[in-house]
KOLVOLUM-603993 format. One record per atom (N, C-alpha, C): x negated, y negated, z. Coordinates in steps of 0.1 Angstrom, whole numbers, padded with zeros to 4 digits, always signed. Layout:
<nodes>
XYZ/...
</nodes>
This chain:
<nodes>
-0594+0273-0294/-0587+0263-0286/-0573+0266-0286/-0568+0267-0275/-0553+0269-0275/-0546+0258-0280/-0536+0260-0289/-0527+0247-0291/-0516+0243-0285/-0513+0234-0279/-0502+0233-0269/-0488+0225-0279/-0476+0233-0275/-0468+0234-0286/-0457+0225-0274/-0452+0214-0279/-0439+0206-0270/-0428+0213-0274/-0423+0220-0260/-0407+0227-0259/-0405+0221-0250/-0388+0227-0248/-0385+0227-0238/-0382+0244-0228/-0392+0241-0222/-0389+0259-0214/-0378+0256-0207/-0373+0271-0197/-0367+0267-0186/-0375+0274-0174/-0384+0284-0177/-0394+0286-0166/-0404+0288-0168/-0412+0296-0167/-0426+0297-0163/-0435+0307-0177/-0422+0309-0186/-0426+0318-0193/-0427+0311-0208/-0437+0313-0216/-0435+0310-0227/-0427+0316-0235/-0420+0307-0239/-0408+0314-0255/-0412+0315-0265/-0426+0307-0272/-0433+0313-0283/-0447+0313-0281/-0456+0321-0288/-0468+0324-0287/-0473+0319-0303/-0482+0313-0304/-0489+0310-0314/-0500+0322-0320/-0503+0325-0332/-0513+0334-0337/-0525+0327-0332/-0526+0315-0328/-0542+0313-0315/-0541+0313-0305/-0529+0315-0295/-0532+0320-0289/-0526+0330-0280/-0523+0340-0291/-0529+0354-0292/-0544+0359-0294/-0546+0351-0303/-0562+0351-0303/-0574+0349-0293/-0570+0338-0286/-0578+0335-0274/-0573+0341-0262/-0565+0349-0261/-0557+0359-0250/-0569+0369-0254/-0568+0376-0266/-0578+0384-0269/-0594+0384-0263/-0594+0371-0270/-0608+0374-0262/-0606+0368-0247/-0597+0366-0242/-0602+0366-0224/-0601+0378-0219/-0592+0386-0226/-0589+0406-0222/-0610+0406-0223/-0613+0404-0238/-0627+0410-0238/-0640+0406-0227/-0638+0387-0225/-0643+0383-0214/-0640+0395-0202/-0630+0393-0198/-0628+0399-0186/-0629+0416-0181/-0633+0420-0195/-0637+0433-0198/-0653+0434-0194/-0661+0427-0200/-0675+0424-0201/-0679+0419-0186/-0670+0410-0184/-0674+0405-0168/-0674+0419-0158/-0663+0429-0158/-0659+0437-0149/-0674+0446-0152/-0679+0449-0164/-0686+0461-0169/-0699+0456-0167/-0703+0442-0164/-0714+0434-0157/-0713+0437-0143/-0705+0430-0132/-0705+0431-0124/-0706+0440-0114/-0693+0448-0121/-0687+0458-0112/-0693+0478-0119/-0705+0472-0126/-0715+0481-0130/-0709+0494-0136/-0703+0490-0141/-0691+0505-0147/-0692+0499-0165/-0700+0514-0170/-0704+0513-0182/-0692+0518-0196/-0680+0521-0185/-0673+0523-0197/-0660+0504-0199/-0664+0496-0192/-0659+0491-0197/-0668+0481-0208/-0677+0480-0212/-0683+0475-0224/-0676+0482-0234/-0671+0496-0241/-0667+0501-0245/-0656+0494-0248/-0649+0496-0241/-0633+0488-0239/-0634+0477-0246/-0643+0468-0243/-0645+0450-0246/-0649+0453-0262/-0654+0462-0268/-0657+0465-0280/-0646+0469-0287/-0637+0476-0281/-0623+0482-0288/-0617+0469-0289/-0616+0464-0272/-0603+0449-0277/-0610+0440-0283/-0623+0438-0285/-0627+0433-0300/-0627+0433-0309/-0624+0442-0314/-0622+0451-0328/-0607+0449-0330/-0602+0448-0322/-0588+0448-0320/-0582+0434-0323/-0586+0425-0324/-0585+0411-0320/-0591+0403-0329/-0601+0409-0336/-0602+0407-0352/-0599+0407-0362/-0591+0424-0362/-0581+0429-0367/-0565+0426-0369/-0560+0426-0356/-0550+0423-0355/-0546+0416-0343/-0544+0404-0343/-0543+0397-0332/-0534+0397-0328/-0521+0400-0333/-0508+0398-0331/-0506+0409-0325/-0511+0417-0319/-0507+0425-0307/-0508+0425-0297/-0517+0414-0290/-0517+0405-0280/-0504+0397-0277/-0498+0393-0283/-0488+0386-0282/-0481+0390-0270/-0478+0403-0267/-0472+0404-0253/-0479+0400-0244/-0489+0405-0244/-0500+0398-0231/-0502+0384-0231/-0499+0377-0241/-0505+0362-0242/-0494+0360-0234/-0481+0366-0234/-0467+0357-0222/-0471+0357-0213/-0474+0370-0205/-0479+0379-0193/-0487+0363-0189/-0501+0365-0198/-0509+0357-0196/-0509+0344-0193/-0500+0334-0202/-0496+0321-0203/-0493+0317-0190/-0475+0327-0186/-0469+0325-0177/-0476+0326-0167/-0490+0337-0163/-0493+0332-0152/-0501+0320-0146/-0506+0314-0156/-0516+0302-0157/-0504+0292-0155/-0493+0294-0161/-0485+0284-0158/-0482+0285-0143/-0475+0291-0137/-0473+0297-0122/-0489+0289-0116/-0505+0297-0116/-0510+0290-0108/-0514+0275-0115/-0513+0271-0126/-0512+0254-0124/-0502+0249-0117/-0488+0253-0114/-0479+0248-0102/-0485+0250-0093/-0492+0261-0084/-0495+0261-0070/-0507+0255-0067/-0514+0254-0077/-0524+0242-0074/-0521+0230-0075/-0519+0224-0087/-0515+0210-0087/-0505+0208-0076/-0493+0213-0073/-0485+0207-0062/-0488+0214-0048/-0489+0223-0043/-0490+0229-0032/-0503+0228-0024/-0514+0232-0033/-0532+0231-0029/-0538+0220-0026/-0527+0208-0039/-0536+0198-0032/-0524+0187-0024/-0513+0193-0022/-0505+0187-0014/-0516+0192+0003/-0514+0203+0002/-0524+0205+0018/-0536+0198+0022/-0546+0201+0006/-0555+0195+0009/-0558+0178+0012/-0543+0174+0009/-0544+0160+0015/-0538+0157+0027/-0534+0164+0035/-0528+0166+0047/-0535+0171+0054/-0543+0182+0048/-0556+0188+0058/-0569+0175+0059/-0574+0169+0047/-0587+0159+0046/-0581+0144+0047/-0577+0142+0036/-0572+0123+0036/-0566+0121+0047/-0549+0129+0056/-0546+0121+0063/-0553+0118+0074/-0562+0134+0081/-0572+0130+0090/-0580+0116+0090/-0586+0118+0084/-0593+0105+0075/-0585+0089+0076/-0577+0090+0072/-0570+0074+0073/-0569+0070+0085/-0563+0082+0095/-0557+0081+0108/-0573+0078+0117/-0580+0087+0113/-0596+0083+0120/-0602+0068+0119/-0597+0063+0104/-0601+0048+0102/-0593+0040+0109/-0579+0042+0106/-0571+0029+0113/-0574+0031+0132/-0580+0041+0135/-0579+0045+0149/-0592+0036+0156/-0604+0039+0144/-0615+0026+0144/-0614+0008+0141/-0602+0009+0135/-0606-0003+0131/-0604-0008+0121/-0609+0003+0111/-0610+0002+0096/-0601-0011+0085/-0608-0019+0082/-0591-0034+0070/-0601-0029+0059/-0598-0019+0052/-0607-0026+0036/-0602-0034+0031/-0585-0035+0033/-0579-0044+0023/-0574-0056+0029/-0580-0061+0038/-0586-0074+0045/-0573-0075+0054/-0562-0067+0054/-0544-0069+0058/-0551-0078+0070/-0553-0075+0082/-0552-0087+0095/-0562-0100+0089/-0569-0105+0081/-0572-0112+0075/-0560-0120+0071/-0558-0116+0063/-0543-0119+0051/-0530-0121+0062/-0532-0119+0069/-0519-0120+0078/-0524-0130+0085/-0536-0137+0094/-0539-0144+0104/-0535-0159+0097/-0539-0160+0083/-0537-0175+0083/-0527-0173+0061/-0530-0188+0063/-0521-0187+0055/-0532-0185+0035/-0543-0187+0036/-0551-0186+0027/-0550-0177+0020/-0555-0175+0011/-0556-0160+0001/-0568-0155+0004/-0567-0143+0004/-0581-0135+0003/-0584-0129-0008/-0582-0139-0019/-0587-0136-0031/-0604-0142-0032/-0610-0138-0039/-0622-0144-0040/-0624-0152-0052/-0623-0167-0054/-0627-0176-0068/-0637-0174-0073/-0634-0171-0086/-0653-0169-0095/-0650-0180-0105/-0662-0188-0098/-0664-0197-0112/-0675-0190-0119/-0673-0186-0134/-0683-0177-0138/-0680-0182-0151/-0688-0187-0164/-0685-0190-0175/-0692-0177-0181/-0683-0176-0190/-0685-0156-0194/-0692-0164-0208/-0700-0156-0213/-0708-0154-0226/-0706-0139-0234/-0711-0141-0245/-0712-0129-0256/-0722-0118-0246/-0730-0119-0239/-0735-0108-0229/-0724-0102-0221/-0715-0111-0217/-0708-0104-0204/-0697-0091-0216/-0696-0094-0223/-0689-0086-0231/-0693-0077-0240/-0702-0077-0242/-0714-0065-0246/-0718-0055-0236/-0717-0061-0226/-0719-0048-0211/-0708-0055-0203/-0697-0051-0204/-0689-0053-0195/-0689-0054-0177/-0697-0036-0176/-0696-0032-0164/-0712-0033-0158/
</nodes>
């Protein structure tokens, strides 16, 4: 498990690398060695995944450059996901969506209710709670 260390960066790159994870850089080189030599049917890279195995047992601290490589670009796509992908994706789906409801009709939140008179649209529960309701909350 990677350990996440509180700095302060100034961009996208990590300034230190931990001896774990250099280690689990290691083995994603070997994952993604194994995957390619599965997939993409090419028998010398099992070979490979066995060297940067051996390699990574041995001496993990030679990954270290790659773990930046690596870090930084996981950092890079968690920015373009988190802010960009699903900035679209709610511009492409939700706003459609809201604009299609209010265009029907749609009050979930009772607003022309709430506005026509002066009452609350809260709902009163008279409910005397017991030792069950708190035992199973939901």
């Amino acid at each position: 498990m990677i350990d996440i260390i509180t700095q302060k960066s100034t961009g996208f790159i990590p300034k230190h690398i931990t001896p774990d994870q250099a280690k689990d850089t290691g083995m994603a080189m070997v994952l993604i060695c194994l995957l390619v030599g599965y997939f993409g049917e090419k028998q010398s890279c099992f070979g490979l995944a066995i060297v940067l195995l051996l390699l990574n047992m041995i001496r993990p601290q030679l990954y270290k450059p790659v773990a930046v490589v690596w870090l930084g670009l996981s950092n890079v796509l968690g920015t373009v996901v988190s802010k960009i992908f699903l900035s679209i994706l709610f511009f492409v789906l939700v706003t459609p969506i809201g604009c299609l409801r209010k265009l029907f009709g749609a009050d979930s939140l009772q607003l022309k209710k709430w506005k026509k008179s002066r009452d609350s649209v809260f709902r009163n529960r008279d409910h005397l709670f017991t030792s069950k309701d708190i035992e199973h909350p939901y």
